[in-house]
N, CA, C and O atoms as CSV, one atom per row, in Angstrom:
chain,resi,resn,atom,element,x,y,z
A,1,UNK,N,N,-0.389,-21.360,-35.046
A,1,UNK,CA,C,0.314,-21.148,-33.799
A,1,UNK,C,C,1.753,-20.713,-34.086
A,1,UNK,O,O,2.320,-20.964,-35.149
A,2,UNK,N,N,2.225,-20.141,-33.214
A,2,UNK,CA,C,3.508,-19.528,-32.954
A,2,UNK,C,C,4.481,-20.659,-31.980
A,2,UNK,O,O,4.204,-21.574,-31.204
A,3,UNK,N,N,6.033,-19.902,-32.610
A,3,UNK,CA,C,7.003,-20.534,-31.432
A,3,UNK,C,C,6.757,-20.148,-30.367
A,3,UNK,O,O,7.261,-20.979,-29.611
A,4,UNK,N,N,6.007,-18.941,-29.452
A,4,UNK,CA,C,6.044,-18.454,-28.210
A,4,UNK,C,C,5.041,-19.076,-27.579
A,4,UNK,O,O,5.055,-19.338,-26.376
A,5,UNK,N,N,3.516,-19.517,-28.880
A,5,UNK,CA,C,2.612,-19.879,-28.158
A,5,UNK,C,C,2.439,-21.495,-28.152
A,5,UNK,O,O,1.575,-22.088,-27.505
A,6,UNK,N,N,3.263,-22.007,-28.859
A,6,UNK,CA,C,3.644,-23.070,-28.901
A,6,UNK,C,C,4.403,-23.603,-27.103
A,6,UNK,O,O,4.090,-24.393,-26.213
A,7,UNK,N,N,5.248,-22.838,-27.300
A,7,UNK,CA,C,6.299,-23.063,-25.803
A,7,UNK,C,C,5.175,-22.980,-24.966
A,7,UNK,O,O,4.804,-24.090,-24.584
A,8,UNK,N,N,4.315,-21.761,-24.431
A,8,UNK,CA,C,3.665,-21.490,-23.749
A,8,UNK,C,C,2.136,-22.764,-23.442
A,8,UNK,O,O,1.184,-22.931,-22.680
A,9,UNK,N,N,2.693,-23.279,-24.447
A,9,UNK,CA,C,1.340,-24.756,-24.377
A,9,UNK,C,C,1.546,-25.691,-23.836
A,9,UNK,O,O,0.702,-26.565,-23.636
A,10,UNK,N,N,3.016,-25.738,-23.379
A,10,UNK,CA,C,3.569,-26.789,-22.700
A,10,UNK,C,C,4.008,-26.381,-21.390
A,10,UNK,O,O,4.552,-27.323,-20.814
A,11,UNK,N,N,3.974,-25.411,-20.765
A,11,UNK,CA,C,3.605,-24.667,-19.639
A,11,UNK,C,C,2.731,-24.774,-18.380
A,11,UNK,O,O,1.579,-24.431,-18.645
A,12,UNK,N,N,2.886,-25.114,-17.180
A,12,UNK,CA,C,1.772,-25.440,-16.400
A,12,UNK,C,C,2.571,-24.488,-15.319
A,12,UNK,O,O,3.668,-23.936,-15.405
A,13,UNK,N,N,1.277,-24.523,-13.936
A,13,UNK,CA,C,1.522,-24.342,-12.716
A,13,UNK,C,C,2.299,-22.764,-12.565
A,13,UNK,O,O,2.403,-21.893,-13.429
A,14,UNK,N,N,2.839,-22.760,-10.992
A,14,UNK,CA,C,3.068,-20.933,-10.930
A,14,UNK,C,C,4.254,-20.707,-12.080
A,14,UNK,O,O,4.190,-19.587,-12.586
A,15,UNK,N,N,5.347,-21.574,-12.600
A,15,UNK,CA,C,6.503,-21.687,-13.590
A,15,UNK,C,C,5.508,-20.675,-14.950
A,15,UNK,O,O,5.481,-19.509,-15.343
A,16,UNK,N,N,4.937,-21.739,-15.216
A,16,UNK,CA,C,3.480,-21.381,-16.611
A,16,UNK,C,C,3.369,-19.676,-16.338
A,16,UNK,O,O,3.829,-18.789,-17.057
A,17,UNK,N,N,2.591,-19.528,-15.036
A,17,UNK,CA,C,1.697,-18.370,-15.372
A,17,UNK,C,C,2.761,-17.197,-15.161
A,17,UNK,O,O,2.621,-16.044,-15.568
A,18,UNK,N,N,3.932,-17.740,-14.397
A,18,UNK,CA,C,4.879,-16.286,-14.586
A,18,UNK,C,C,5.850,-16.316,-15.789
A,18,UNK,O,O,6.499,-15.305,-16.056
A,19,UNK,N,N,5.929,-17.068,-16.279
A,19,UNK,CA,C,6.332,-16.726,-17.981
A,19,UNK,C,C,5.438,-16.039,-19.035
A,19,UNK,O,O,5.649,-15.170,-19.880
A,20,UNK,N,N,3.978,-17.012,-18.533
A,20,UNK,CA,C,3.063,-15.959,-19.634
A,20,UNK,C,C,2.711,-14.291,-19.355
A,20,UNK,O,O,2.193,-13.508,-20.152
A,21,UNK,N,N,3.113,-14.059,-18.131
A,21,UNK,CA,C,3.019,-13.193,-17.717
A,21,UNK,C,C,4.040,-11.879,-18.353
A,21,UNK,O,O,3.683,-10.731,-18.617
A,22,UNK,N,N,5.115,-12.363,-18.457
A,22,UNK,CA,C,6.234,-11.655,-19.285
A,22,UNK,C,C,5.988,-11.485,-20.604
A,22,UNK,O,O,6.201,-10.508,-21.322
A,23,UNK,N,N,5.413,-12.776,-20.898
A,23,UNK,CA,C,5.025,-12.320,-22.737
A,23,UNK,C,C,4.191,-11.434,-22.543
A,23,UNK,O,O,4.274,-10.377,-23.170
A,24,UNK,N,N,3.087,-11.680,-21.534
A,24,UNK,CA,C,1.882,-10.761,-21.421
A,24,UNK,C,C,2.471,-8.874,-21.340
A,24,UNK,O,O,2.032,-8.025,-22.115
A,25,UNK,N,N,2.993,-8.726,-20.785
A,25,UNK,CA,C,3.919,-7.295,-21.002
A,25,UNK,C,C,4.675,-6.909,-22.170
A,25,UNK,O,O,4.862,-5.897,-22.845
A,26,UNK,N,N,5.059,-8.196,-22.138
A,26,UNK,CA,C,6.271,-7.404,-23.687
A,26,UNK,C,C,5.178,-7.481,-24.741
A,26,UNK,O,O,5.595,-6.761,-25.649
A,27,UNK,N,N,3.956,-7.995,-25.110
A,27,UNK,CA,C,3.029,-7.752,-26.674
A,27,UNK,C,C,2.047,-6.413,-26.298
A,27,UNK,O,O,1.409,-5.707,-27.079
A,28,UNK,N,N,2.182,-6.302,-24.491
A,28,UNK,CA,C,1.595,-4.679,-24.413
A,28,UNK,C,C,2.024,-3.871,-24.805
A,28,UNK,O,O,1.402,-2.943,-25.321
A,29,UNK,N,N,3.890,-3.991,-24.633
A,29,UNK,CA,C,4.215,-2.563,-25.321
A,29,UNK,C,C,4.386,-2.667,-26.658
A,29,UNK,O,O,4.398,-1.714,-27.437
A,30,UNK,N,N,4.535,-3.948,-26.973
A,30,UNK,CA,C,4.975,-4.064,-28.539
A,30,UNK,C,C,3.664,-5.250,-29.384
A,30,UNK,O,O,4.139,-6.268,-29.888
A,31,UNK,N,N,2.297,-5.067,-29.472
A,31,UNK,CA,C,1.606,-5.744,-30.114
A,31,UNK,C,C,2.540,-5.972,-31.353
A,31,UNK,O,O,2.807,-7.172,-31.413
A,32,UNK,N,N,3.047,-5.367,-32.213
A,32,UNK,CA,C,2.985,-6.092,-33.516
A,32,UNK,C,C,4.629,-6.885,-33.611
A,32,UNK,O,O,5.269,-7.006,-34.655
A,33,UNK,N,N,5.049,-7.334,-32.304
A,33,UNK,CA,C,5.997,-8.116,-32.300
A,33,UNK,C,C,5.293,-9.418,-32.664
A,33,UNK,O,O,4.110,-9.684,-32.451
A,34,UNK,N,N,6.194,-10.173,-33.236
A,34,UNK,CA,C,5.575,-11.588,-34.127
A,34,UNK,C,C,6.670,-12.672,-33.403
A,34,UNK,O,O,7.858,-12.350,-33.389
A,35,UNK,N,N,6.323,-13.720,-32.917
A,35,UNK,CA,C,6.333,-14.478,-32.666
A,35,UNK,C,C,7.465,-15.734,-33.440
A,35,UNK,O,O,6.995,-16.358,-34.391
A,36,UNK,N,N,8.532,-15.967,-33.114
A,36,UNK,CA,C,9.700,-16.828,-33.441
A,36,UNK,C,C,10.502,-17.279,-33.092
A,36,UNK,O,O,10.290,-18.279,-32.406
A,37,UNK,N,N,12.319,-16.745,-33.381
A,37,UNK,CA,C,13.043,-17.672,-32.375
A,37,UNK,C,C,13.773,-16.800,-32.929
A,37,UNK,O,O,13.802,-16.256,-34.033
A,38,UNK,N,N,14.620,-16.728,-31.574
A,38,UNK,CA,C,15.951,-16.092,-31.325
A,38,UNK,C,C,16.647,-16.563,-30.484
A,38,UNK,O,O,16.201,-16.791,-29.360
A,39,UNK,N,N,18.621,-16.967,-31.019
A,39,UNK,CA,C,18.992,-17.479,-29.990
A,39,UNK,C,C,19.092,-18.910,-29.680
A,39,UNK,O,O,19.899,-19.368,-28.872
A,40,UNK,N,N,17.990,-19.806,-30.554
A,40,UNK,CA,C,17.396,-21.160,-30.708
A,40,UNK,C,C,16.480,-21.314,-29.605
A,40,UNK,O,O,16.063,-22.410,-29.230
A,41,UNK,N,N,16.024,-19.685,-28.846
A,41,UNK,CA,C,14.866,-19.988,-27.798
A,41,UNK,C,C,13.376,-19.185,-28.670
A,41,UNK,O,O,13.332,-18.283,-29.507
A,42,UNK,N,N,12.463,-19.876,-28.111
A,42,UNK,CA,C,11.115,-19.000,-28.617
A,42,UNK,C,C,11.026,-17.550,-28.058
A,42,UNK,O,O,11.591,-17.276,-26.999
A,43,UNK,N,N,10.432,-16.767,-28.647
A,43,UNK,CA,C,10.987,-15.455,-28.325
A,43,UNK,C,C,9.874,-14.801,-29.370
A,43,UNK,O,O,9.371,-15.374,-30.336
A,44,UNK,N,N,9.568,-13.139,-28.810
A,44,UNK,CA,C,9.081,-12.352,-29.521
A,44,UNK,C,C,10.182,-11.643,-30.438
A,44,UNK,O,O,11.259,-11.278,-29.965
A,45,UNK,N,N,9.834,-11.470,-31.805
A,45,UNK,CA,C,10.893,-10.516,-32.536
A,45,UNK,C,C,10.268,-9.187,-32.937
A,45,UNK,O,O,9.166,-9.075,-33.474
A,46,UNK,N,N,11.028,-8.272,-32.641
A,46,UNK,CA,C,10.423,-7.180,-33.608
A,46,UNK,C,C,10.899,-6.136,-34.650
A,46,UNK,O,O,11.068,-4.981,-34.261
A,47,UNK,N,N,11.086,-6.398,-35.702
A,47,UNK,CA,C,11.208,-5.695,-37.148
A,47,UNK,C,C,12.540,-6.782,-37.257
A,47,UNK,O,O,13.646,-6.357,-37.591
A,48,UNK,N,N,12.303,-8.245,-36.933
A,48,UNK,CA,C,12.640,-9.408,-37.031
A,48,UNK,C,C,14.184,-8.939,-35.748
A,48,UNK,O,O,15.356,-9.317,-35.737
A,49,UNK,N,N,13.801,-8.471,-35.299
A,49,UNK,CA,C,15.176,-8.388,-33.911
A,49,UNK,C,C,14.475,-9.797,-33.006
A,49,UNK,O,O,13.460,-10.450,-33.245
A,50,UNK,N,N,15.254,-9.888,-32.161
A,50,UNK,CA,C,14.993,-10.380,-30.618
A,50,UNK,C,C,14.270,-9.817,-30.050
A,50,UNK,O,O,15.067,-8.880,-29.996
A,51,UNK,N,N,13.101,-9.300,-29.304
A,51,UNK,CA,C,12.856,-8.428,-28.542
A,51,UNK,C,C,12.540,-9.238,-27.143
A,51,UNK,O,O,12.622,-8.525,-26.143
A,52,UNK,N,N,12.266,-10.319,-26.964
A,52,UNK,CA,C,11.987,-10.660,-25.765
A,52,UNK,C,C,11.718,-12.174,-25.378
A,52,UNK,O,O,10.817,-12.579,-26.112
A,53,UNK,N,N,12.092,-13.047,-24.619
A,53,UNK,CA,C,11.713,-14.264,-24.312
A,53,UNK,C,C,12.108,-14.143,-22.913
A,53,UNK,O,O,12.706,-13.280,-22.270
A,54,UNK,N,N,11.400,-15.682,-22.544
A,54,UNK,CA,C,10.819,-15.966,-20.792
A,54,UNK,C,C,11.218,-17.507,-21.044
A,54,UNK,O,O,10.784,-18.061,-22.054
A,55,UNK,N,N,11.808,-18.009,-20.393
A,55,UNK,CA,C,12.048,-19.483,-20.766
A,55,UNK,C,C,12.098,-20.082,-18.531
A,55,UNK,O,O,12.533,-19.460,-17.562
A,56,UNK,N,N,11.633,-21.053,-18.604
A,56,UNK,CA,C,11.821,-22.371,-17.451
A,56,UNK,C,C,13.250,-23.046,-17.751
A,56,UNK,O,O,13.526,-23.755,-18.718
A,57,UNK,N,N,14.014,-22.694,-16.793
A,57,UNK,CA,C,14.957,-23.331,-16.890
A,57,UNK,C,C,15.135,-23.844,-15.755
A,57,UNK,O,O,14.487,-23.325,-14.847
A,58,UNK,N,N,16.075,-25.047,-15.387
A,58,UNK,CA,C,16.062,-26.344,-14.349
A,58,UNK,C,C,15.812,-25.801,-12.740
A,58,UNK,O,O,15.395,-26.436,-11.771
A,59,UNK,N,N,16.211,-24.456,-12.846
A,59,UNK,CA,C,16.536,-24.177,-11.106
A,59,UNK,C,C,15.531,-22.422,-10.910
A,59,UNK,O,O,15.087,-21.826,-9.929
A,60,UNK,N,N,15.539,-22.151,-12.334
A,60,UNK,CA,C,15.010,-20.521,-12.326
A,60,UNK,C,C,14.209,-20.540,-13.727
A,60,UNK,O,O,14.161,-21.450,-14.554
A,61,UNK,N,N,13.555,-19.194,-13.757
A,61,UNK,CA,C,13.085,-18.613,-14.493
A,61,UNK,C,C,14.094,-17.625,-15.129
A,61,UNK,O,O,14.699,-16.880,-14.358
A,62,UNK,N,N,14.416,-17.516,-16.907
A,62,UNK,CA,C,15.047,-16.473,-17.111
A,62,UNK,C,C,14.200,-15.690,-18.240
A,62,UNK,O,O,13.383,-16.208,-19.002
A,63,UNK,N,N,14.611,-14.181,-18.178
A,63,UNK,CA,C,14.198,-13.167,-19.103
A,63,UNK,C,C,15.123,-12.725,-19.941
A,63,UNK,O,O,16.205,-12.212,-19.654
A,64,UNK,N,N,14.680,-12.931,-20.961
A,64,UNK,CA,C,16.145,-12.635,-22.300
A,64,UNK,C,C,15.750,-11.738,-23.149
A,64,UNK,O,O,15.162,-11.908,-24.217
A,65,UNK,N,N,16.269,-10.254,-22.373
A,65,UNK,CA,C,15.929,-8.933,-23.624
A,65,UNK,C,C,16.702,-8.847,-24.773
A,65,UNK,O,O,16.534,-7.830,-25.445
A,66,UNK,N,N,17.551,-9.710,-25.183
A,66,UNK,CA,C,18.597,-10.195,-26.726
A,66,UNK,C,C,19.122,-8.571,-26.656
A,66,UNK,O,O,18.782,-7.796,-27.550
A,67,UNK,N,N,20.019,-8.100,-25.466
A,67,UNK,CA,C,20.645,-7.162,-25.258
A,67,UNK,C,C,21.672,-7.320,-24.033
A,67,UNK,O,O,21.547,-7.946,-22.980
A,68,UNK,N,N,22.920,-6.399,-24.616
A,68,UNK,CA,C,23.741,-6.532,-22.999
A,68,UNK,C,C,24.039,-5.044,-22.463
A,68,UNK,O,O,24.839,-4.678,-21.602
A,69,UNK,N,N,23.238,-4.387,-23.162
A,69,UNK,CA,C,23.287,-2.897,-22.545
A,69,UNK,C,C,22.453,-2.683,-21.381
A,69,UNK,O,O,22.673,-2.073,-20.334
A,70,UNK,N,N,21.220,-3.466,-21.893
A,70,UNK,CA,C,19.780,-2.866,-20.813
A,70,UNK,C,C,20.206,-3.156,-19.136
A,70,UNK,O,O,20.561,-2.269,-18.359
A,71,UNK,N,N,20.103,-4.281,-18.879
A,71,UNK,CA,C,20.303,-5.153,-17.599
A,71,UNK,C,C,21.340,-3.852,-16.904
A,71,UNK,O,O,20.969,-2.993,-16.104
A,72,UNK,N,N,22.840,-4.042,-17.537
A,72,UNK,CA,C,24.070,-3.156,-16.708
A,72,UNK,C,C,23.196,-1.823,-16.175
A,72,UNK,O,O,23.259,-1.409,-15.017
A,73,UNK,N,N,22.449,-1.285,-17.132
A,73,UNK,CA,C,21.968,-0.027,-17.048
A,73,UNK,C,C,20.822,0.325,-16.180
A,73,UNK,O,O,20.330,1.453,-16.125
A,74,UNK,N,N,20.275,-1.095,-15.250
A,74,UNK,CA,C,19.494,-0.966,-14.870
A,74,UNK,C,C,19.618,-1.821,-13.349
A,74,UNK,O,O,18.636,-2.469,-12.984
A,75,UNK,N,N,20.761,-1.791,-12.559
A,75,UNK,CA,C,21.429,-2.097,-12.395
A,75,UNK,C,C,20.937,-1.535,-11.052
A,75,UNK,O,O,21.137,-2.458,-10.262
A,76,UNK,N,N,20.523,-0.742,-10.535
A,76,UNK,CA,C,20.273,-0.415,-9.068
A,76,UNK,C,C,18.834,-0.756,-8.803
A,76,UNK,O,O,18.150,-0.848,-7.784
A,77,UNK,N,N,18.644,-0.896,-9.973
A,77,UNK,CA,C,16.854,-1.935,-9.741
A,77,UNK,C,C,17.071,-2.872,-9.640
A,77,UNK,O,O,16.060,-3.363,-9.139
A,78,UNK,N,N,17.911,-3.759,-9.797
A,78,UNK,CA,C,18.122,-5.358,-10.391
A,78,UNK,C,C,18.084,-6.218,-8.444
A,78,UNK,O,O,17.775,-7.367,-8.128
A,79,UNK,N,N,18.587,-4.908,-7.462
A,79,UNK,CA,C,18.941,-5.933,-6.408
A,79,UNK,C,C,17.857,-6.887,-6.022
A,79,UNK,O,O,16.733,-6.404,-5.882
A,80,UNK,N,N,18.005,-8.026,-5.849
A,80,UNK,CA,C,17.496,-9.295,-5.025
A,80,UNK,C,C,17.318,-10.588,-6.146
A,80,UNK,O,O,16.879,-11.723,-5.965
A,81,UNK,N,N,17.926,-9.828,-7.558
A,81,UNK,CA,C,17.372,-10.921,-8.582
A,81,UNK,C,C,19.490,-10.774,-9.052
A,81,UNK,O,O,20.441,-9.992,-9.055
A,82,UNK,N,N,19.036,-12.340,-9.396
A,82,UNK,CA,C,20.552,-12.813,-10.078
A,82,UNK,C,C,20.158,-12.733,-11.804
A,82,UNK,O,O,19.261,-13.126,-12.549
A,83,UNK,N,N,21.756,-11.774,-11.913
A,83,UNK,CA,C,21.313,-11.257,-13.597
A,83,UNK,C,C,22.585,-11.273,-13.987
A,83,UNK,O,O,23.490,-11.157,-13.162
A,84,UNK,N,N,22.825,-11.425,-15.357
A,84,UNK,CA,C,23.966,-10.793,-15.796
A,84,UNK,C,C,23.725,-9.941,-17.290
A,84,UNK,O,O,22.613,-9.857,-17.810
A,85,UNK,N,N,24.550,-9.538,-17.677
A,85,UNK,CA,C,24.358,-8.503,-18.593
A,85,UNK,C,C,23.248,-9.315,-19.893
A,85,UNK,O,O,22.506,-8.519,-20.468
A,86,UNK,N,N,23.178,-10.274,-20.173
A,86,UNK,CA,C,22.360,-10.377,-21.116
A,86,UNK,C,C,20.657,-11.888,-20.838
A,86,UNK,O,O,19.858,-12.529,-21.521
A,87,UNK,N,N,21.003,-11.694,-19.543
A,87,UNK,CA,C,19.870,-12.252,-19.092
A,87,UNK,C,C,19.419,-11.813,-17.183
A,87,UNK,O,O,20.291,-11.434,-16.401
A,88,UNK,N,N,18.286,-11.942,-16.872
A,88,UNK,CA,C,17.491,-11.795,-15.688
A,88,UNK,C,C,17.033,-12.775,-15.054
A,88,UNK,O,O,15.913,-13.128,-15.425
A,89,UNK,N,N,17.441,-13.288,-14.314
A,89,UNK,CA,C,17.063,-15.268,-13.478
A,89,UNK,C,C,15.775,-14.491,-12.280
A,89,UNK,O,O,15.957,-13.383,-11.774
A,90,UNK,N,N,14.757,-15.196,-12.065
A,90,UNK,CA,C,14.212,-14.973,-11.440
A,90,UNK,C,C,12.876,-16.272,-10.986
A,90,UNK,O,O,13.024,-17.331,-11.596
A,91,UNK,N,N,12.278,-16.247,-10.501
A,91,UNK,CA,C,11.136,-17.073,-10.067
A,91,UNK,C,C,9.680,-16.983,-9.625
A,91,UNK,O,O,9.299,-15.888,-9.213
A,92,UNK,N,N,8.711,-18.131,-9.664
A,92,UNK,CA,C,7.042,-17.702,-9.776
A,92,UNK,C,C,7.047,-17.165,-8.505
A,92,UNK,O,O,6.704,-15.983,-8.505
A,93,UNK,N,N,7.351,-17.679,-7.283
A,93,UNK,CA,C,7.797,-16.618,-5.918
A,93,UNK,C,C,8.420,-15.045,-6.012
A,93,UNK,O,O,8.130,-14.163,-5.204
A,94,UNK,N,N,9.109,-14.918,-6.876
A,94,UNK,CA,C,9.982,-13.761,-7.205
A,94,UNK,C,C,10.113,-13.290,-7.972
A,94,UNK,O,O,11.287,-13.136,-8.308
A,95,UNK,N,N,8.935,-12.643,-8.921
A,95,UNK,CA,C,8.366,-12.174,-10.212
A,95,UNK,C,C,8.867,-11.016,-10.277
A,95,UNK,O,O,8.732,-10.183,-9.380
A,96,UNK,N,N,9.733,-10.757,-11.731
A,96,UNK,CA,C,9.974,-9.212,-11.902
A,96,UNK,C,C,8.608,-8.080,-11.944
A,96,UNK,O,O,7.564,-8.240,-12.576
A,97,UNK,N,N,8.994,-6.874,-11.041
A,97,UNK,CA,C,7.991,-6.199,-10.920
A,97,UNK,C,C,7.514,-5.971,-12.489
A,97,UNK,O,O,8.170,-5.969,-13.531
A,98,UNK,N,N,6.079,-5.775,-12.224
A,98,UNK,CA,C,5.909,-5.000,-13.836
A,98,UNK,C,C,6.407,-3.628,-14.300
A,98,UNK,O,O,6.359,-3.504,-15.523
A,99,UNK,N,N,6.827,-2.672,-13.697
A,99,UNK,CA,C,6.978,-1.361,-14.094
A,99,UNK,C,C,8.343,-1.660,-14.274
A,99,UNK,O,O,8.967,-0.868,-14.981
A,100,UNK,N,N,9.046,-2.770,-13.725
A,100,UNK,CA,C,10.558,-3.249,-14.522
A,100,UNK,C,C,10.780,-3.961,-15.615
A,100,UNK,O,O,11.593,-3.880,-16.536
A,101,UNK,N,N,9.584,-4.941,-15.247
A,101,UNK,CA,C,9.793,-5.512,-17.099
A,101,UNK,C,C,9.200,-4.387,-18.027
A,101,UNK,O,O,9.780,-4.374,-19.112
A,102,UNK,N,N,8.266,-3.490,-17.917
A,102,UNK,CA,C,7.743,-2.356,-18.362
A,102,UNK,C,C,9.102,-1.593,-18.726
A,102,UNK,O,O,9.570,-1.571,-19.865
A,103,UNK,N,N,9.559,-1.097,-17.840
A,103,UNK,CA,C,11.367,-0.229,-18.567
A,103,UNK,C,C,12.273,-1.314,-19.649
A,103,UNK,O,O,12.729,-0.967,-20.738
A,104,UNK,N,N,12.357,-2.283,-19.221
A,104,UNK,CA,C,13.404,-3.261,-19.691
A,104,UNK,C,C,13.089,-3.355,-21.236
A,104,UNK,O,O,13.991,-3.213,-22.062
A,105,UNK,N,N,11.408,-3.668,-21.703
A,105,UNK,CA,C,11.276,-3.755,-22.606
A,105,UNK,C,C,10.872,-2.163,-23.709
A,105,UNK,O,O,10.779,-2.064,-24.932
A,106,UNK,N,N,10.748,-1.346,-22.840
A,106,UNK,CA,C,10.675,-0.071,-23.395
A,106,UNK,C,C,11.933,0.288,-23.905
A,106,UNK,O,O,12.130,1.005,-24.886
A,107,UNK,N,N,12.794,-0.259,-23.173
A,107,UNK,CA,C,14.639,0.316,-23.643
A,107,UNK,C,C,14.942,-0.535,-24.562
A,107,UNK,O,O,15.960,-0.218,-25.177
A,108,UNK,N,N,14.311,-1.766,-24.989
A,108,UNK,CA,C,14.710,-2.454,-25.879
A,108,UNK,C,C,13.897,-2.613,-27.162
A,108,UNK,O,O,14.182,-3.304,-28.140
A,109,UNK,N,N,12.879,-1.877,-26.977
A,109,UNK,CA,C,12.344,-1.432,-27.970
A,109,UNK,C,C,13.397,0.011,-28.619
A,109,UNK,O,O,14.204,0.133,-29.541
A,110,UNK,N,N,13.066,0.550,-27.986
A,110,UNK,CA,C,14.091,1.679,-28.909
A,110,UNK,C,C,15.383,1.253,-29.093
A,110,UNK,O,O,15.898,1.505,-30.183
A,111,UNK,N,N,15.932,0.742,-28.377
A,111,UNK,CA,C,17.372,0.415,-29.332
A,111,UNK,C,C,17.253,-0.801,-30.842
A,111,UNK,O,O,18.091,-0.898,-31.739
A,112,UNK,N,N,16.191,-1.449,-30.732
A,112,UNK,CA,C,15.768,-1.493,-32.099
A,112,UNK,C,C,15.289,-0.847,-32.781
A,112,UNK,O,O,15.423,-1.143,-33.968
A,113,UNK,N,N,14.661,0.099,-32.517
A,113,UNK,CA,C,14.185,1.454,-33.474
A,113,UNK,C,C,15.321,2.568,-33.705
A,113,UNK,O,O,15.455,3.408,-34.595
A,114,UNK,N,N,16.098,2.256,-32.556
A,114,UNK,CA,C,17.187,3.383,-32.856
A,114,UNK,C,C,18.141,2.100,-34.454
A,114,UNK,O,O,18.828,2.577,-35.358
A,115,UNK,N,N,17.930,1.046,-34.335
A,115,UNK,CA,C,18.881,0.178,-35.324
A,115,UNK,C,C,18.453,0.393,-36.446
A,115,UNK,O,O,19.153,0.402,-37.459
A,116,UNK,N,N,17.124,0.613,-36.397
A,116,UNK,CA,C,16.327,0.790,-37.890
A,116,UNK,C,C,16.498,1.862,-38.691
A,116,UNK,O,O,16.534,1.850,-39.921
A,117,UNK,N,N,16.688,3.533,-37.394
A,117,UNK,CA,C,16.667,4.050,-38.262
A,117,UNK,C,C,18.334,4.399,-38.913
A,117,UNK,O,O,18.578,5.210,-39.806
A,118,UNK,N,N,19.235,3.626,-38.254
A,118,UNK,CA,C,20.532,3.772,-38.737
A,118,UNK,C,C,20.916,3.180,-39.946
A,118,UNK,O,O,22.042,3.276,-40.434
A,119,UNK,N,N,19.671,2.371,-40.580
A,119,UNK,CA,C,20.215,1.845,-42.191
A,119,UNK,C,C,20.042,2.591,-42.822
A,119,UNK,O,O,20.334,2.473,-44.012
């Protein structure tokens, strides 16, 4: 088992299924993201970056693309959800659309590929 699927085991109710739901998108676009920690939260990494975590927190749900470019940049989509540049608060009532977590994690895939190929 993994840190993501680990977290995700302790998970119940609509909280549960709209977090797994986020992982469920981000290993669509990125299967060979592996499973760890970033941040000291469980999280997908990929080519050992951050690429994505979903965490339950006391009052919301947050989405952590381990970026502060994406969010600003995306910024006329964002209305009705409370965000700031390096996280997305949201809830099992108020699920980020998929074709947004779909962009969010597409842009953060390449700016790790754009990191890779700059070594």
């Amino acid at each position: 088992m993994g840190e993501v699927t680990d977290y995700l085991a302790t998970l119940d109710g609509p909280d549960g299924e709209a977090v797994r739901r986020v992982y469920t998108v981000a290993r669509g676009l990125a299967p060979e993201a592996e499973e760890g920690r970033s941040y000291g939260m469980a999280a997908l990494l990929l080519h050992g970056k951050g690429y994505a975590s979903a965490v339950v927190a006391k009052q919301h749900l947050s989405l952590f693309p381990f970026s502060g470019q994406i969010l600003p940049g995306l910024a006329d989509r964002l209305g009705g959800f409370d965000w700031a540049k390096g996280t997305l608060r949201f809830s099992a009532d108020h699920q980020v659309p998929e074709d947004l977590l779909r962009t969010i994690f597409a842009a953060r895939i390449s700016e790790i590929e754009s990191s890779m190929r700059k070594r």
